[in-house]
N, C-alpha and C positions, 0 to 999 in steps of 0.2 A: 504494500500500500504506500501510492506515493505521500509527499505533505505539498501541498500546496503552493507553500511557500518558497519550495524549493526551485520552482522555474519562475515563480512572479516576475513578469516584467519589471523594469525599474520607474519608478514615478518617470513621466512625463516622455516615455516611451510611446507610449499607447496613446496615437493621434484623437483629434476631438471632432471626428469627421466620420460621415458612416463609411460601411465595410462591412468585409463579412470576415468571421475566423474561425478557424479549425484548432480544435482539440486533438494531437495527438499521444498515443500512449507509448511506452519503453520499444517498443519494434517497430515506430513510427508507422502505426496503423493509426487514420483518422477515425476518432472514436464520437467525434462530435462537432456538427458545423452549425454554424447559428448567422443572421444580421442582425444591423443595428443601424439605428441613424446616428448613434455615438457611441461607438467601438470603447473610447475612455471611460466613460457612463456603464454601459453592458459589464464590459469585462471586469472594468471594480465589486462588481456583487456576485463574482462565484471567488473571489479571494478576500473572503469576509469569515467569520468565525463558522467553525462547521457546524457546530450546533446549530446554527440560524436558516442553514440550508435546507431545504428537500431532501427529503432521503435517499430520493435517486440523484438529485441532483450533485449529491457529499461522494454519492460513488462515481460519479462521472468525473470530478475532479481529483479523487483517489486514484482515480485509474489512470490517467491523461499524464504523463512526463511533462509536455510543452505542450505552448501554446504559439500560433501564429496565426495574422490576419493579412488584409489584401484592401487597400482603400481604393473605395469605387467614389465616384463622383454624384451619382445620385442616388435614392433610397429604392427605385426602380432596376436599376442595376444592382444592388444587393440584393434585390429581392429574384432577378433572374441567376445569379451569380451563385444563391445560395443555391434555388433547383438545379442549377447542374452540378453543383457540388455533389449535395446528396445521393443524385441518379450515378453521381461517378463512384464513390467511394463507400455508399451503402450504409454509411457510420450505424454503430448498434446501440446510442444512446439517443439519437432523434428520434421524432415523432414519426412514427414507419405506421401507413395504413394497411392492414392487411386485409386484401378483398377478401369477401364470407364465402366467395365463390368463384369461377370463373366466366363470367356473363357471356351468355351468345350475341352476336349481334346478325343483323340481314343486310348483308355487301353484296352491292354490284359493283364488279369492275371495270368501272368505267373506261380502264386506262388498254383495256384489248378491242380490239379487231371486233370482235363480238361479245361484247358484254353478258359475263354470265351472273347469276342471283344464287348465291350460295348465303349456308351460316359459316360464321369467320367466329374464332376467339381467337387469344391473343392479343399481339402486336397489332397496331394499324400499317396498313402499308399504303405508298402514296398513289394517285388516281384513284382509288379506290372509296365510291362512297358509302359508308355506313349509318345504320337506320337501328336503333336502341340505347342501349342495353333490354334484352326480353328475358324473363326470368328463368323460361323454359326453351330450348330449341325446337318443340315439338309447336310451340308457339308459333315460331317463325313459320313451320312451315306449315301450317294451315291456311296460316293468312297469305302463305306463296299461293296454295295451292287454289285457293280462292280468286286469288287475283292473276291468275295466267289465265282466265278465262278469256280477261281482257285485254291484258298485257301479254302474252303470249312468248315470251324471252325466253334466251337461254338457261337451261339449267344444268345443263350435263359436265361431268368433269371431260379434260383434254382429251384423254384416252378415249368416250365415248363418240365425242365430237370426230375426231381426225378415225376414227375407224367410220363410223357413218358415212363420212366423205370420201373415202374407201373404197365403201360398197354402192356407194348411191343411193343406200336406205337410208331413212330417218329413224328413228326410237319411237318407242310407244307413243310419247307426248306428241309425235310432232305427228301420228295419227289420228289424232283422237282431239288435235285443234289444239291443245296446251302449249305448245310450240313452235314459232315461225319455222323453224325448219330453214337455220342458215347454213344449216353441215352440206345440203345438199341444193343449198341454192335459190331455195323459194323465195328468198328477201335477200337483197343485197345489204352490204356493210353500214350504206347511211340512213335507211330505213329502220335496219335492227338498233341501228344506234339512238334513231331517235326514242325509237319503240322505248327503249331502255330506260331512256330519259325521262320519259312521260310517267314510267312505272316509277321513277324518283320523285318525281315531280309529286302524283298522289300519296305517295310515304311520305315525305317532307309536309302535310298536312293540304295541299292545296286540292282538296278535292271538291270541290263545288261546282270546279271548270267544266269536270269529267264527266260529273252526272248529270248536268243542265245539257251538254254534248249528247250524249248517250239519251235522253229522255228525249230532246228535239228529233234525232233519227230516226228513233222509234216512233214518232207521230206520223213524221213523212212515210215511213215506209210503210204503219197501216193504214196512211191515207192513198198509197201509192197502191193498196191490196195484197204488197208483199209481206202478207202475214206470218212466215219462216222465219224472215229475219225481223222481222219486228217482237218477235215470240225469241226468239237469239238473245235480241237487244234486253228484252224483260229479264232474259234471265241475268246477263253481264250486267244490268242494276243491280239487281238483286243481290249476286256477289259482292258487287263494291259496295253497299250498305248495310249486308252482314262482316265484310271485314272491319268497317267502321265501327260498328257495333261494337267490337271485340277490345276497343278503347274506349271508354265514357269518355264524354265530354265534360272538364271540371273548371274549365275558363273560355273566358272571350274567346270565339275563333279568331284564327289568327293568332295568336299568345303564342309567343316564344319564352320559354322560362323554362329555368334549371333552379330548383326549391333544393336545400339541404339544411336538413336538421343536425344538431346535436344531443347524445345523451350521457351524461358524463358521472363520475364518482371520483375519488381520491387519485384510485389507482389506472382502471381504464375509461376509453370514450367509445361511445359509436358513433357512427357517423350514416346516416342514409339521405340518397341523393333519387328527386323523383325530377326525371326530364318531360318538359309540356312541349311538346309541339303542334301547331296547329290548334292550339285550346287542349288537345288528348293529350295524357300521359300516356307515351311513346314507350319509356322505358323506368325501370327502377333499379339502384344496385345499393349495395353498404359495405364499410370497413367498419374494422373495430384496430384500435392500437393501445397500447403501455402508454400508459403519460410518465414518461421518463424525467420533467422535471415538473418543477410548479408551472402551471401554464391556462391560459383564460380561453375562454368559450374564443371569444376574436383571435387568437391565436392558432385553437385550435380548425377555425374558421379559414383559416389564411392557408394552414397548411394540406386541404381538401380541396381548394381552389389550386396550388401548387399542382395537386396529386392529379386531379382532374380537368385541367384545359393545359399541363406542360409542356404534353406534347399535341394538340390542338392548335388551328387555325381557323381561320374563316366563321363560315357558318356553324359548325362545331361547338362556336362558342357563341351562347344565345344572347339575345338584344337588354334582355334581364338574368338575375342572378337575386334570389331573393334567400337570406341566411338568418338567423335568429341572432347574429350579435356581428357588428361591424371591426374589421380587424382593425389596430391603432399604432399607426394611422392607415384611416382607408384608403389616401389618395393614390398613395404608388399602386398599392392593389389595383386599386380601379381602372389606373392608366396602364399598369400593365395589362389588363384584361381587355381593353380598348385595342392595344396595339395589336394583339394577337388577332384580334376581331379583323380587327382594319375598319371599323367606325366606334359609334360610343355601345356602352355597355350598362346599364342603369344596374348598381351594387347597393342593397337596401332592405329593411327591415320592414315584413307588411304591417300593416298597421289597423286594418278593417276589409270588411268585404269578404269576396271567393278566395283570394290571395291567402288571408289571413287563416282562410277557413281550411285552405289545402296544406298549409303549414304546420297545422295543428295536427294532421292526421298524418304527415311526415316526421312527426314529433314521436309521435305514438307510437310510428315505425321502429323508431330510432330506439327506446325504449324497450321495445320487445325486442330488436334485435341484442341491446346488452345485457339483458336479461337472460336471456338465451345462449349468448355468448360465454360468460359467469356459470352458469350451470353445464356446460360441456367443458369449460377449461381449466374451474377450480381443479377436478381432479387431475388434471392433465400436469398443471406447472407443481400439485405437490406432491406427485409420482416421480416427475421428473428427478426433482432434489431430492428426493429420498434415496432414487436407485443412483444419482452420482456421489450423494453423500456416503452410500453404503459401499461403491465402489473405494473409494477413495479409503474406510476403514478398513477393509478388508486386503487389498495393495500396502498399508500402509505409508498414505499419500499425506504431505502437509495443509492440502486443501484439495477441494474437488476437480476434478478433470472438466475444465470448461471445454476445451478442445479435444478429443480425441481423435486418431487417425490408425485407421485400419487396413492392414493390407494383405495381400491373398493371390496364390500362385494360382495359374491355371495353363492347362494344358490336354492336350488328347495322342495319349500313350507318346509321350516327351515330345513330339511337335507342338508348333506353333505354341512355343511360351512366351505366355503374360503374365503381367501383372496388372493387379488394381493400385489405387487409395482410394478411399470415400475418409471423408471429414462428418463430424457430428461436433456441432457447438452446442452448448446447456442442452446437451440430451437431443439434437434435433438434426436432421440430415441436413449440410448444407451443401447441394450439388454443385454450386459455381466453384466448388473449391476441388471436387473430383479430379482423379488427376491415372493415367493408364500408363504403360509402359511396354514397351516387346522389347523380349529377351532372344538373343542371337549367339546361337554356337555352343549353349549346353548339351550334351547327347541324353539323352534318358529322362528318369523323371528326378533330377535334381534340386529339388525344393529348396533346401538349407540353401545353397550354394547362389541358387535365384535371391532367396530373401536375402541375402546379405548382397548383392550386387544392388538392388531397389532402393535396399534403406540407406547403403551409399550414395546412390545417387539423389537420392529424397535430400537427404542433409549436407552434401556438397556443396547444392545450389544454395539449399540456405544458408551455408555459409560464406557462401560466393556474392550473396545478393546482400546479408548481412555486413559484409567486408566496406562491398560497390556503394552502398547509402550510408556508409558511415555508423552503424547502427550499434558499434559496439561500447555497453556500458564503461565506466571509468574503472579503472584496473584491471580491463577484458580485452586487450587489445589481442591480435589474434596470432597466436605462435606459429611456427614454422608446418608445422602438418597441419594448423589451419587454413596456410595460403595454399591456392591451384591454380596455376599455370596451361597452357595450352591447353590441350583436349577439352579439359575437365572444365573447362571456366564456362563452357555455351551448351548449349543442349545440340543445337545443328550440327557437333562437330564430330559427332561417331565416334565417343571415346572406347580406349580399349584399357580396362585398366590392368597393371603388372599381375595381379595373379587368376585373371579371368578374361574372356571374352566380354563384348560388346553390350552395353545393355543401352537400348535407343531410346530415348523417349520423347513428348512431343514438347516444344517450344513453348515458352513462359510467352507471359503477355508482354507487349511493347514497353520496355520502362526508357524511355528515350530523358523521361524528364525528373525521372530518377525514382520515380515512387514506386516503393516494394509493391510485387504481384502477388502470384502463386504460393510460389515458395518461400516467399517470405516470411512468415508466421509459425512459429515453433508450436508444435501439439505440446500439453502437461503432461498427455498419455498414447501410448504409440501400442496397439491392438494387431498382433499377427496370427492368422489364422495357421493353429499346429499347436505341437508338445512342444517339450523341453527343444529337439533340437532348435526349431526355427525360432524359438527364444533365444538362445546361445546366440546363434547369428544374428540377429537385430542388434543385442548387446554389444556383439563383439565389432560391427558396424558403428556403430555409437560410440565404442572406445576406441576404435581407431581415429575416428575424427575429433579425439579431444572431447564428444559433448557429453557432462555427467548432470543434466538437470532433466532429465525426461526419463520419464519411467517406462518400462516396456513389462507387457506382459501375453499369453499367448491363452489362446478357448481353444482346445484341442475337442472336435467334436465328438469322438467316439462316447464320454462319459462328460461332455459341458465341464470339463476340469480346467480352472483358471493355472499357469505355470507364467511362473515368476525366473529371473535368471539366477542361475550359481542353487536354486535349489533341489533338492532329491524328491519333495513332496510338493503334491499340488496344493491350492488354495480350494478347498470345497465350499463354495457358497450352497444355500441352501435354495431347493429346486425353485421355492416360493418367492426367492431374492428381486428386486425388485433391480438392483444392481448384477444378477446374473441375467435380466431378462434383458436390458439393455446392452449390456455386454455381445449377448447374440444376435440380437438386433444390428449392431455396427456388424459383427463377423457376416452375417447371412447377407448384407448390404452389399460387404466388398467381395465375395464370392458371387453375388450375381449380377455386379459389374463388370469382374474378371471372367465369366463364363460368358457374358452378353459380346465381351469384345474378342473372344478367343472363336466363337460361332462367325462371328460377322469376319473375323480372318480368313478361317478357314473358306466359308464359303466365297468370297473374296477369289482365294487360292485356283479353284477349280470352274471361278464362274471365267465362261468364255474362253476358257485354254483351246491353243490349237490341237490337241490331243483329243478335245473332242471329233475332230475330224476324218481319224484315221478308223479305217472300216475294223468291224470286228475285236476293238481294243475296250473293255468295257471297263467300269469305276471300279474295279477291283485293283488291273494291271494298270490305270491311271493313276490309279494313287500310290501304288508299289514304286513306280519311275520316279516321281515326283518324291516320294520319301527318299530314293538311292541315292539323286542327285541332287535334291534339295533344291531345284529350280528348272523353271523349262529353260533359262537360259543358257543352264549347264548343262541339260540334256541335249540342247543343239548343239552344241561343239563336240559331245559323249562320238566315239566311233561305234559300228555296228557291233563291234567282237565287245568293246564297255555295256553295250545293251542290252546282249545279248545274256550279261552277267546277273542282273537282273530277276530273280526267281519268275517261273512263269512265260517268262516272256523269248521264245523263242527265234532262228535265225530268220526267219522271213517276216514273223511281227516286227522284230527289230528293224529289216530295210522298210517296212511300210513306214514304220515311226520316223525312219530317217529323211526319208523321202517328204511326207508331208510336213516334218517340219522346215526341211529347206524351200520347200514352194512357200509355207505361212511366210505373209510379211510381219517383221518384230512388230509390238502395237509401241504407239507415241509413247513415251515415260508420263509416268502420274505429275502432276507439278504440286507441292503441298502451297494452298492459299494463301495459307498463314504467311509464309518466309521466303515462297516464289523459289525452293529449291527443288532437283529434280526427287524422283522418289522412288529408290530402287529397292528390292525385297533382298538384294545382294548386296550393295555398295553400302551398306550401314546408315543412309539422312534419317533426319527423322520422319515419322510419322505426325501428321495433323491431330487433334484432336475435336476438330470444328463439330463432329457428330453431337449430339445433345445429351449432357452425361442423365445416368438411366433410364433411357429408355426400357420397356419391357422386354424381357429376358424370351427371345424366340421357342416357341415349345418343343422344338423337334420330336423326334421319335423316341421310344423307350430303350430299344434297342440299340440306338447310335450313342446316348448317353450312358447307358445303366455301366456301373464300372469300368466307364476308358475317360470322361472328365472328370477333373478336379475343378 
């Protein structure tokens, strides 16, 4: 625990001018960004008697080493300066909303050829317009399926589309009238386009145009005696005013407005946001967050405004904004929200009326949802502490393991070996910080000898990046086996180290301006999947590098026995242990990490080989070749009499194999995105890790996994 006072800036240091400033902690992790319209003002009352502080607020300055700030010029640029702070560095003492959900919304993508109408979560992405938050996806597509009566738009993913076009057919929809049918032609690009438009056009709330349109043709045409399509036209009313239906009406048509309430206690807040478009509420969503320090309804008002229009422009961001307490001061707010807009924005408290009236029952929202929140999460955060507090007794730790990091060999009968890490902070899986590994040039199934190559490399960099940012406390400067030179200093560089092979892994994030990534943050507790030996090895990785502050211990799964290093006996927690069941938790984690990326190798391996090609050679004898030589690249240099060595694979299999691989032309080399290096399965670069850390674990077959992966 830091003091305070031991980084206090010096009187008259700290400008009297706003700005925004970042709290960092001992491993120069920013643990806290804040603004101010006077940075000297602000920062003087978190270095005030601790007693007088917030309780979180005492730990956030406990925890923080230094302090630095950045003087902006206006309270508007502090106030954008700080959201990108936040969105960059994720600090774990701000006010962080955490959605209750992941909200569907209804996107058409404006920005193709043919605009199709899907549900989108996630990210927004640009050209693209969206139409919610809907609480239910099934939602959406009702009211799709409603309105293609009349709108008649794309809806098929790419794959369907470009096969229709294909064959010359259309899909079901585009029989049966639900779809223009631009796969195959029936509507050219600026047609479908507008089509598109029109169907935005009535989601965006302007529907009055549509159905006065639609009501007039229908007159002419049963005055015309074309009673078919005037019986058509009835029914494409009918749908657009049961899709209307499906949102009451609770203000002025026309009303653009974004309502959000607040419901608050000591500890947390909720927050629910109801969107009005067109007079209808369009969508509904909520967060709840930690109120990490003392902090006021405006406050917490400001930073839901941050959360929800940050990444927003345009229309996106409504004409009004109606909140129960005005942040202080509103102005920047407000003119930021203007500029975003690209006109004015009216920020304000109802005060009577429907307004007033719709506010109340977003209140009510707001309420139920922390109500609700509290009753699923009490148990949750005092599970949490109990099972890291019992770890920690049990280990013999001087306090709980906030950090843990787990890591877990994988392999299929000693090919293609990997590794995991998966990271768990207070108990909780944090995948940004997931991190994979291939290992090259072990024979068998060498487990010990993999973990100790990993957690070298794991602690390398941290100490590589600890070195590069200065990051080492006073009397830690770093000895002679803590410097690395060449190989060792980059991940791109295909180190080989003195008493083993190659171990690759993928590239850290960009630190160009010096701020630790990845690897920079030391676990309390370091979790390897295995006994005693893969203990030893983690250890004996950890005292090679000088590092004696991190604990390691190993969940060997046959009997859940916890093995600690240097001892004979395990740790038996009790089956009930609240701290064995997290333990396995992180183990089960980084084993189906390391099994998810060890599948997606293999299959990788086999997918599109020119060995497919050769007649008569089936996945038995393809995979036989490919183990002997360990790559098609070295099977095409291999002669007939090397191939013929091969079990299985005889003199005349051999010339076919020879034969078709010197007609295959080599394929281009992979190029990794990340580092724009080549990427060879031979030549040791690294491996990307752009895929999305865990994804679900592919099910395969019983038979391809039951006793050959680890």
């Amino acid at each position: 625990m830091a003091d305070p006072s031991s980084y206090r800036p010096r009187p008259g240091e700290i400008p009297d001018s706003p700005g925004v400033y970042r709290f960092r902690d001992e491993h120069r992790r920013v643990i806290y960004v804040g603004k101010a319209k006077s940075l000297r003002q602000r920062l003087a009352n978190y270095f005030q008697d601790l007693a007088n502080l917030h309780p979180r607020t005492r730990t956030m300055v406990t925890t923080a080493a230094s302090v630095e700030w950045t003087v902006v010029s206006t309270e508007v640029e502090a106030l954008q300066l700080e959201y990108s702070w936040i969105k960059e560095y994720d600090p774990r003492f701000n006010v962080k909303y955490r959605d209750d959900k992941s909200y569907p919304y209804l996107a058409v993508t404006m920005n193709e050829e043919f605009p199709r109408v899907q549900v989108m979560r996630g990210q927004k992405k640009k050209g693209v317009r969206y139409f919610g938050p809907y609480g239910h996806a099934w939602a959406i597509r009702d009211t799709v399926d409603l309105l293609l009566r009349v709108f008649p738009v794309r809806t098929c993913s790419a794959g369907v589309f470009k096969n229709a076009a294909r064959t010359g057919r259309p899909c079901l929809l585009g029989y049966i009238g639900k779809c223009s049918a631009p796969c195959v032609g029936r509507i050219d690009p600026d047609d479908h386009w507008d089509l598109a438009d029109e169907f935005c056009d009535f989601m965006a709330g302007r529907t009055g145009t549509y159905l006065r349109r639609l009501e007039r043709q229908m007159a002419e045409a049963a005055e015309d005696m074309e009673y078919e399509r005037a019986a058509r036209l009835r029914d494409d009313i009918g749908a657009l005013k049961k899709a209307m239906e499906k949102s009451a009406v609770v203000l002025a048509d026309a009303t653009d407005a974004d309502l959000i309430a607040v419901a608050e206690d000591e500890l947390e807040a909720a927050v629910q946001i109801f969107h009005v478009r067109g007079g209808r509420v369009r969508g509904q969503r909520g967060w709840v967050t930690d109120k990490v320090e003392e902090i006021t309804t405006g406050a917490l008002v400001e930073h839901a405004l941050q959360q929800l229009y940050g990444e927003e422009r345009g229309d996106a961001v409504p004409k009004e904004v109606l909140v129960p307490a005005l942040p202080d001061p509103v102005d920047p707010v407000q003119e930021w929200l203007t500029e975003r807009r690209g006109s004015g924005v009216s920020l304000r408290i109802p005060q009577r009326g429907d307004k007033k009236a719709l506010m109340e029952t977003v209140q009510r929202n707001a309420q139920q949802a922390l109500v609700l929140h509290k009753t699923k999460r009490a148990s949750d955060l005092t599970t949490r502490s109990r099972a890291l507090e019992e770890i920690a007794e049990a280990l013999g730790l001087d306090s709980a393991p906030l950090r843990i990091e787990c890591y877990d060999i994988s392999h299929l009968q000693g090919d293609d070996v990997v590794a995991s890490m998966v990271v768990f902070e207070d108990g909780l899986a944090r995948k940004s910080e997931y991190r994979r590994f291939q290992i090259k040039g072990f024979a068998g199934q060498d487990d010990v000898r993999s973990m100790h190559e990993v957690i070298t490399r794991r602690f390398r960099r941290y100490l590589a990046e600890k070195e590069k940012t200065g990051e080492w406390a006073e009397g830690e400067e770093p000895t002679d086996g803590d410097r690395h030179t060449g190989s060792g200093a980059a991940a791109g560089d295909g180190p080989v180290l003195a008493d083993g092979p190659a171990l690759i892994e993928a590239p850290a994030l960009k630190d160009d301006d010096g701020r630790p990534k990845r690897f920079a943050y030391p676990p309390q507790l370091v979790v390897v999947d295995g006994g005693q030996p893969q203990v030893a090895a983690a250890q004996r990785a950890l005292d090679e590098l000088g590092i004696d502050d991190i604990a390691v211990c190993g969940l060997a799964k046959r009997l859940e026995e916890v093995w600690l290093p240097g001892e004979d006996d395990p740790v038996v927690l009790p089956r009930t242990s609240e701290g064995l069941y997290l333990l396995q938790r992180v183990r089960d984690e980084a084993h189906r990490f390391a099994i998810t990326y060890q599948r997606a190798k293999r299959a990788k391996r086999f997918r599109s080989s020119p060995l497919d090609d050769v007649p008569g050679l089936g996945e038995t004898r393809k995979q036989a070749l490919i183990k002997h030589f360990g790559s098609v690249k070295k099977l095409r240099s291999a002669t007939i009499d090397q191939i013929c060595e091969v079990p299985g694979i005889g003199r005349k299999t051999a010339e076919t194999v020879a034969v078709a691989l010197a007609r295959a032309t080599p394929a281009a080399p992979a190029v990794n995105t990340a580092t724009g290096e080549i990427m060879d399965d031979d030549d040791g670069a690294p491996e990307t890790t752009a895929d999305a850390p865990g994804e679900p674990v592919s099910a395969g077959t019983p038979d391809e996994r039951r006793g050959q992966e680890r």
